[in-house]
NUTORGU-331149 format. One record per residue: residue number from 1; z, y, x of N, C-alpha, C in turn. Coordinates in Angstrom, 1 decimal, decimal comma, padded with zeros to 4 digits, always signed. Each point is the difference from the previous one (the first is absolute). Last residue first. Layout:
<sites>
> num_nw_nv_nu_caw_cav_cau_cw_cv_cu
> NUM_Z_Y_X_Z_Y_X_Z_Y_X
...
</sites>
This chain:
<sites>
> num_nw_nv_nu_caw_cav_cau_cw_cv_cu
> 101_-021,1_-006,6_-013,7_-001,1_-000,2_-001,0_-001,3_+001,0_+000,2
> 100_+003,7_-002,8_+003,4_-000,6_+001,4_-000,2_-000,5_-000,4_-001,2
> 99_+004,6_-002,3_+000,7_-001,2_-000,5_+000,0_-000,8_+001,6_+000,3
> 98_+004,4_-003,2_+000,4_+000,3_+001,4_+000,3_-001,9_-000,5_+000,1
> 97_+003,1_-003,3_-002,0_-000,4_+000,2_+001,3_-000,4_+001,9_-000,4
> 96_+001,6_-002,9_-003,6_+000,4_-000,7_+000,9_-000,1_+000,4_+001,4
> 95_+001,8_+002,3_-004,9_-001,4_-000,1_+001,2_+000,4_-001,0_+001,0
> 94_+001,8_+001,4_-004,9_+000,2_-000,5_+000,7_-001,3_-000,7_+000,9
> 93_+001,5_+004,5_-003,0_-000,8_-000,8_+000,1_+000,2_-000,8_+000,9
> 92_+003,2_+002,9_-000,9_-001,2_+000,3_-001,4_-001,1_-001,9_+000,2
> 91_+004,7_+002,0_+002,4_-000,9_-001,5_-000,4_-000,9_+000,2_-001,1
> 90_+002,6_+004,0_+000,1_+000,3_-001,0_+001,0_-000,6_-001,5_-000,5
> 89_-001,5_+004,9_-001,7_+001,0_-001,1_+000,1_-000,2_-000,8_+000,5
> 88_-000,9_+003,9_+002,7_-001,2_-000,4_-001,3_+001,3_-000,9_-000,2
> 87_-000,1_+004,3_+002,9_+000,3_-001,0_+000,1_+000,0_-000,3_-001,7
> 86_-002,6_+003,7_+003,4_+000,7_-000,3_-001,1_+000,6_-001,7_-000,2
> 85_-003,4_+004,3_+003,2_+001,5_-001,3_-000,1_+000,4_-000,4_-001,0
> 84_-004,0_+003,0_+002,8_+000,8_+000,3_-001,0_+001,0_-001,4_-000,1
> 83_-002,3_+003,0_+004,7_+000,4_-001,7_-001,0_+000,6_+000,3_-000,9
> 82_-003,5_+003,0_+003,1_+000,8_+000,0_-000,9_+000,3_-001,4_+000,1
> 81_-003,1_+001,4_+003,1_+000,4_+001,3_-000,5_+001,1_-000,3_-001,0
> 80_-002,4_-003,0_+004,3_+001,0_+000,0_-001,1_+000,3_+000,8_-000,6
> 79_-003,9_-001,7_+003,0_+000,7_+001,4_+000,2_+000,5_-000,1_-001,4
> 78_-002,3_-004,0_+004,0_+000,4_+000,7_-001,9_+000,9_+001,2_+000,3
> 77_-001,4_-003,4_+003,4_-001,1_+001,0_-000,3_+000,3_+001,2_-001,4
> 76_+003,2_-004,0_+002,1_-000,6_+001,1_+000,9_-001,1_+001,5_-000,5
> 75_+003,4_-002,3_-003,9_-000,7_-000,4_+001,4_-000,6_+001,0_+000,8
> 74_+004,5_+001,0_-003,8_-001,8_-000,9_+000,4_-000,1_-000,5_+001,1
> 73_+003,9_+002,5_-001,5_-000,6_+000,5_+001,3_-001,6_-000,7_-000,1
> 72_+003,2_-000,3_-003,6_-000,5_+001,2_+000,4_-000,2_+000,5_+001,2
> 71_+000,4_-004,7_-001,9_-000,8_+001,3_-000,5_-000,2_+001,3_+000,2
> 70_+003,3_-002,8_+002,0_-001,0_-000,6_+000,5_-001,3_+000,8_-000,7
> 69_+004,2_+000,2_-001,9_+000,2_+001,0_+001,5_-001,6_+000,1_+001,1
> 68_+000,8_-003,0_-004,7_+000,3_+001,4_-000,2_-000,3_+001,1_+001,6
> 67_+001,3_-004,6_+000,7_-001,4_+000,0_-000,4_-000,2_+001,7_-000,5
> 66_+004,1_-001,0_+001,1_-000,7_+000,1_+000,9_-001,5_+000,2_-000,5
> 65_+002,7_-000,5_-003,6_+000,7_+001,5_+001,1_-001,1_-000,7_+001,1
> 64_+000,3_-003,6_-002,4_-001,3_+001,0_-000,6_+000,7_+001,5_+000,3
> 63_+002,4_-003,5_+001,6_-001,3_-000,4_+000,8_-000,7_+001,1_-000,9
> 62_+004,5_-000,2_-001,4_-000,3_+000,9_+001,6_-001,4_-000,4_+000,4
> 61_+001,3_-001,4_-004,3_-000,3_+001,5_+000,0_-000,2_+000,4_+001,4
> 60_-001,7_-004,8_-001,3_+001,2_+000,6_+000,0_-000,2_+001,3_+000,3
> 59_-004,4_-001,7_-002,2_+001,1_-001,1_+000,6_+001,1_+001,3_+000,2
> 58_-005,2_+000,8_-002,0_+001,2_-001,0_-000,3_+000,8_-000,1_+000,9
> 57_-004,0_+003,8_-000,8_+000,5_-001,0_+000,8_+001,4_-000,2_-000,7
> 56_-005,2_+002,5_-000,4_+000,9_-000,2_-000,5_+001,1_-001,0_+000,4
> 55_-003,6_+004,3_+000,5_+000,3_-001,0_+000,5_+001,1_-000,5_-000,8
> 54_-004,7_+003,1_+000,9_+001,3_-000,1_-001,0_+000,3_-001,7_+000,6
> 53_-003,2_+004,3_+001,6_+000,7_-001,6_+000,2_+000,9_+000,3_-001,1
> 52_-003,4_+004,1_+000,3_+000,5_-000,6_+000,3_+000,4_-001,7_+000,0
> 51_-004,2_+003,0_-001,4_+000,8_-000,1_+001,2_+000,8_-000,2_+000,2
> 50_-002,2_-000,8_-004,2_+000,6_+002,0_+000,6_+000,3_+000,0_+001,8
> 49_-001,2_-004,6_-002,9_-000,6_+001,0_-000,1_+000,1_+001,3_+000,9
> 48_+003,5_-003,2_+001,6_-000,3_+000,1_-001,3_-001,5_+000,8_-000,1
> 47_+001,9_-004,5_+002,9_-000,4_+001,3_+000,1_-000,5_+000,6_-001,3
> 46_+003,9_-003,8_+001,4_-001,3_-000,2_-000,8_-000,3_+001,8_+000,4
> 45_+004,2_-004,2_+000,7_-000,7_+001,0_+000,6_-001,3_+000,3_-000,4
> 44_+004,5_-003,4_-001,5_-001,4_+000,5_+000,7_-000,1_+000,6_+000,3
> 43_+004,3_-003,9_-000,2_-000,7_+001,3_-000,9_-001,2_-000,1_-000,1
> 42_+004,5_-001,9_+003,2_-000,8_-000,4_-001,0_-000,4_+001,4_-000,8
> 41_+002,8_-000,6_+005,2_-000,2_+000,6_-001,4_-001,8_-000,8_-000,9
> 40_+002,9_-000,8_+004,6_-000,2_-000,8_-001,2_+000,0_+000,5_-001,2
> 39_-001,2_+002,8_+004,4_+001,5_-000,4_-000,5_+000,2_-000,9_-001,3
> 38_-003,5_-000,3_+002,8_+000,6_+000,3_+000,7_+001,2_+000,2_-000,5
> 37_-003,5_+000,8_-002,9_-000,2_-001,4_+000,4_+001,2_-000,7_+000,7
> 36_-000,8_+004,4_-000,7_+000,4_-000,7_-001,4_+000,4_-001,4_+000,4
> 35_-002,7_+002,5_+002,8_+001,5_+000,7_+000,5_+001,1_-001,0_-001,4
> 34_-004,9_-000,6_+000,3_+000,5_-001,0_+001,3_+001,9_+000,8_+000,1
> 33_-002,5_+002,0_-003,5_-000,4_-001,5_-000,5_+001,2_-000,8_+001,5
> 32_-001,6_+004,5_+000,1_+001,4_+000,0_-001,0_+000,0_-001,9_-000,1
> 31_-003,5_+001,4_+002,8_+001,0_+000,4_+000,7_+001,4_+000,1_-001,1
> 30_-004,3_-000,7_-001,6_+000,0_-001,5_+001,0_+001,6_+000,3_+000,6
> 29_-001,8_+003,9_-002,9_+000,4_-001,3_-000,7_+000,4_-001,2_+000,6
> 28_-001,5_+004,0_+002,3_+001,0_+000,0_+000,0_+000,8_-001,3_-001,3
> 27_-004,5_+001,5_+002,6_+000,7_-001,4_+000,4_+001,6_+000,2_-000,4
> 26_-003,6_+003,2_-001,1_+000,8_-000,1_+001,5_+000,8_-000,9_+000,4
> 25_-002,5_+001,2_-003,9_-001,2_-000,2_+000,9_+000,6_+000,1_+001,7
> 24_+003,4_+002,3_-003,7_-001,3_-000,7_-001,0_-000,7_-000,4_+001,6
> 23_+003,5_+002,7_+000,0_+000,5_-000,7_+000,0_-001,1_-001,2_-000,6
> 22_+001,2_+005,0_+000,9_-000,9_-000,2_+000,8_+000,3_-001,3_+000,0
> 21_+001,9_+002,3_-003,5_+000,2_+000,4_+001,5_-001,4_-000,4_-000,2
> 20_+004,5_-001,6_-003,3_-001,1_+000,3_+000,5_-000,3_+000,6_+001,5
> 19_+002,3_-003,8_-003,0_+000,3_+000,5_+000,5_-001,8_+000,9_+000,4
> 18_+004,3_-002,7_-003,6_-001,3_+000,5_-000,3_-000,4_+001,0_+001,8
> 17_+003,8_-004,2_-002,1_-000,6_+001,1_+000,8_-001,6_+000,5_-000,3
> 16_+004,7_-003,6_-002,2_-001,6_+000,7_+000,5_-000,1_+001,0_+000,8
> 15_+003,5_-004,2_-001,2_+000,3_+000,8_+000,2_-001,4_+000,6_+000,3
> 14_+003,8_-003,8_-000,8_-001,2_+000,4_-000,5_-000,4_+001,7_+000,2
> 13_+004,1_-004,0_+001,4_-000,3_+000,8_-000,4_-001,8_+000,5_-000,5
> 12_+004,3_-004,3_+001,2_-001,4_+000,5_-000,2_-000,1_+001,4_-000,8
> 11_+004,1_-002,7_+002,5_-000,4_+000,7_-001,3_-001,3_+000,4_+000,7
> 10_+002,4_-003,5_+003,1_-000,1_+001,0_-000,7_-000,7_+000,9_-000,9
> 9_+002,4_-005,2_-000,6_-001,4_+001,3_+000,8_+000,0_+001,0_+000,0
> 8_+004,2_-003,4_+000,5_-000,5_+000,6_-001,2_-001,6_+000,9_+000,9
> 7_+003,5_-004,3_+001,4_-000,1_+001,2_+000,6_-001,3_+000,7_-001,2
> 6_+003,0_-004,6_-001,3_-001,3_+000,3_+000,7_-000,1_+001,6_+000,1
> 5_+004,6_-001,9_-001,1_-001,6_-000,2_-000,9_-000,6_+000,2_+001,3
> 4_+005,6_+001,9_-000,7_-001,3_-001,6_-000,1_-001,3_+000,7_-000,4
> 3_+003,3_+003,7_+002,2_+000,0_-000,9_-001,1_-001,0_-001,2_+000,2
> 2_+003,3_+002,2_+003,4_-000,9_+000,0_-000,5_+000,0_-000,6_-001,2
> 1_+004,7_+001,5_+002,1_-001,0_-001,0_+000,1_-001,3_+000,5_-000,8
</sites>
């Protein structure tokens, strides 16, 4: 038999990307935002100085593996040369939506 209660959430992860390339003035911030969006991931997205994105996203580990997969192809116009990765503690910050800064 199962146990009682109410079905448990799944665990919230945390997790950044730094990505570079050809990723600045190509609509690639609007394209992590609507892919974030898509998989109910909470965070941002923000262009660094140097040229790259940095990104940062909340929710379950298989939606931020897709999202993750979604960075490294970008959008049409963008030429993705790297994705760095690292996973941040979990629930650093509680985001309500997935924002550009």
């Amino acid at each position: 038999m199962g146990q009682g209660g109410p079905p448990q959430a799944p665990r919230r992860v945390t997790r950044g990307w730094r990505v570079a390339g050809r990723v600045q003035g190509v609509g690639f911030r609007y394209f992590v935002q609507r892919a974030a969006t898509r998989l109910d991931l909470t965070g941002w997205v923000r262009n660094l100085p140097d040229g790259r994105v940095e990104v940062l996203g909340q929710g379950s580990a298989e939606a931020l593996d897709e999202l993750a997969r979604a960075l490294a192809s970008g959008p049409p116009h963008a030429a993705v040369a790297g994705v760095t990765e690292w996973q941040i503690s979990d629930e650093i910050e509680d985001h309500k939506a997935f924002d550009i800064r």
